[in-house]
TIMI-443776 format. One record per residue (C-alpha): residue number from 1; residue in one letter; x, y, z. Coordinates in pm, whole numbers. Layout:
N
{pt NUM, "A", {X, Y, Z}};
...
REM end
This chain:
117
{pt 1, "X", {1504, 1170, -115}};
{pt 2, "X", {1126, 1068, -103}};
{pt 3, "X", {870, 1150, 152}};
{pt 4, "X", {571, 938, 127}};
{pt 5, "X", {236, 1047, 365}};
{pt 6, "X", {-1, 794, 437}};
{pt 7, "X", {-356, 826, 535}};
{pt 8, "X", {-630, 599, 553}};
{pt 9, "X", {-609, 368, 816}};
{pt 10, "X", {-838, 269, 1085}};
{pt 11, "X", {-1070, -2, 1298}};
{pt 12, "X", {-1338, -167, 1037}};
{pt 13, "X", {-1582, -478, 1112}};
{pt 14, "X", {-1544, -827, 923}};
{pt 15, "X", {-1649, -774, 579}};
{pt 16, "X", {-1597, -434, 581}};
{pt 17, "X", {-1359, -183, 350}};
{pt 18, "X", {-1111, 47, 360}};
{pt 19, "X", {-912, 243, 144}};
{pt 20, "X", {-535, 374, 213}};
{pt 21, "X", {-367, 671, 54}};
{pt 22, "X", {-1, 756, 14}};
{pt 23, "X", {116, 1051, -166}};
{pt 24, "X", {488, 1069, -252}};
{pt 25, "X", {707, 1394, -331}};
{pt 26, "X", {1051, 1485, -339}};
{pt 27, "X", {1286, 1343, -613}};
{pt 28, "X", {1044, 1160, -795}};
{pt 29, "X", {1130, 998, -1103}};
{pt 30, "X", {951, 937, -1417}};
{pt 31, "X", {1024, 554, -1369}};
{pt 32, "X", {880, 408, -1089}};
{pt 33, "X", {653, 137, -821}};
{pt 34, "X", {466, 233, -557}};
{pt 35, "X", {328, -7, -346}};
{pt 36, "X", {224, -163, -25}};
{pt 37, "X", {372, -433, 216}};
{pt 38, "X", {210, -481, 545}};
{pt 39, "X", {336, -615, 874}};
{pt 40, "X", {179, -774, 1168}};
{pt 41, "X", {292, -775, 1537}};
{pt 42, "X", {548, -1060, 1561}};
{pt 43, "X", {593, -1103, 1182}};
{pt 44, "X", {816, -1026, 909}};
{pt 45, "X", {684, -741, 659}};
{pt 46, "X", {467, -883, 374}};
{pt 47, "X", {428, -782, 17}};
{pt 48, "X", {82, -678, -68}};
{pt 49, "X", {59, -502, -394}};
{pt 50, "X", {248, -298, -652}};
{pt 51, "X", {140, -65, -909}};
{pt 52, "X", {449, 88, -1194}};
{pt 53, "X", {450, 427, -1312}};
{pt 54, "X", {269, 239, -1647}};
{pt 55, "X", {51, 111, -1474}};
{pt 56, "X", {91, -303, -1429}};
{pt 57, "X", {-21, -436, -1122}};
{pt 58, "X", {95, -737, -882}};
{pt 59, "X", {-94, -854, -555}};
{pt 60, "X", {27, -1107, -285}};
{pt 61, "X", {-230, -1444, -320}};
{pt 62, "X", {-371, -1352, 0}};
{pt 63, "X", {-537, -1030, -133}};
{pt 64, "X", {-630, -1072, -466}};
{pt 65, "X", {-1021, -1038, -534}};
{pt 66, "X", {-1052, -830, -244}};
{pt 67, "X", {-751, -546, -268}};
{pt 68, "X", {-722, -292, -589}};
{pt 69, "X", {-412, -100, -620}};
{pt 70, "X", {-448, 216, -862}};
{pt 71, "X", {-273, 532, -871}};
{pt 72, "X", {-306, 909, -994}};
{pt 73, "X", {2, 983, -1164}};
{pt 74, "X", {-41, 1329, -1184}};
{pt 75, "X", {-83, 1357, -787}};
{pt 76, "X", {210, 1138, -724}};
{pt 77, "X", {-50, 910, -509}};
{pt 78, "X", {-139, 521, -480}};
{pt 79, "X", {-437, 429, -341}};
{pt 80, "X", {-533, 62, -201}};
{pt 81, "X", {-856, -11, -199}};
{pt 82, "X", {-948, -309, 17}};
{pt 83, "X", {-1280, -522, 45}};
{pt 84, "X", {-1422, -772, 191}};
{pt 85, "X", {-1169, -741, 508}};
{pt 86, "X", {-1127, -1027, 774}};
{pt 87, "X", {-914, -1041, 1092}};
{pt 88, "X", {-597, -1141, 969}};
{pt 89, "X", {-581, -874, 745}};
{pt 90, "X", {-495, -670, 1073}};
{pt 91, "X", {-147, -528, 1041}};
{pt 92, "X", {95, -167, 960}};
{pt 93, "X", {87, -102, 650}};
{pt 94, "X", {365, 56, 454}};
{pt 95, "X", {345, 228, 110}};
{pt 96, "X", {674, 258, -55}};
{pt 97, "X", {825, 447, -347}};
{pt 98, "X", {1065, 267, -514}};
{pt 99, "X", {1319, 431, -841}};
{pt 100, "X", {1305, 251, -1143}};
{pt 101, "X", {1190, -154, -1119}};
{pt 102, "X", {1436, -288, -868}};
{pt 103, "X", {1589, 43, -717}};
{pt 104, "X", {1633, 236, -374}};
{pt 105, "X", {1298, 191, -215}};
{pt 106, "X", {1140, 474, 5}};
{pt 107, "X", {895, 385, 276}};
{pt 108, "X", {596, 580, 442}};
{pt 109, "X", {566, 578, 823}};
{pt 110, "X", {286, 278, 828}};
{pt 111, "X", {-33, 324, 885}};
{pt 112, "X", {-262, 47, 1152}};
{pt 113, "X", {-501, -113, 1000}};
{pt 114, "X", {-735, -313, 1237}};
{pt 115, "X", {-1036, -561, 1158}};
{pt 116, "X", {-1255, -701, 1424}};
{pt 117, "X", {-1456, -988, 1411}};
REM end
């Protein structure tokens, strides 16, 4: 098993950034993606970014420009760093561990994110 603890979250203006956390411990492997999906009220869960244990990226359209993914390896933590942050950008968000590229995936317990206008 995987726990994952997210921190991070929180109520930022239009425009304005914030940056998420998620460490991971447990049975970690040396192979590996962590990542983020959000999830608004009503809606399915949506992929956001992706970062592997070597360090290639992947964003969802709707972020890139204005998210960076990165991760300390040696911490067992991703970070998402997001800018330039507009309403509908308002949702949980959910880090995930996942073993190997297409593996079990663990999730963290979602942390609100919430942008006013």
């Amino acid at each position: 098993q995987v726990q994952l603890v997210e921190s991070g979250g929180g109520l930022v203006q239009a425009g304005g950034s914030l940056r998420l956390s998620c460490a991971a411990s447990g049975r970690l492997v040396s192979l590996n993606v962590m990542g983020w999906y959000s999830q608004a009220p009503g809606k399915q869960r949506d992929f956001i970014a992706s970062i592997t244990s070597g360090g290639i990226t992947s964003y969802a359209t709707s972020v890139k420009g204005r998210f960076t993914i990165s991760r300390d390896n040696a911490k067992s933590t991703v970070y998402l760093q997001m800018n330039s942050l507009n309403p509908e950008d308002t949702a949980v968000y959910y880090c995930y561990y996942r073993y190997g590229l297409s593996g079990m995936n663990f999730w963290g317990q979602g942390n609100q994110v919430t942008v006013s206008s």
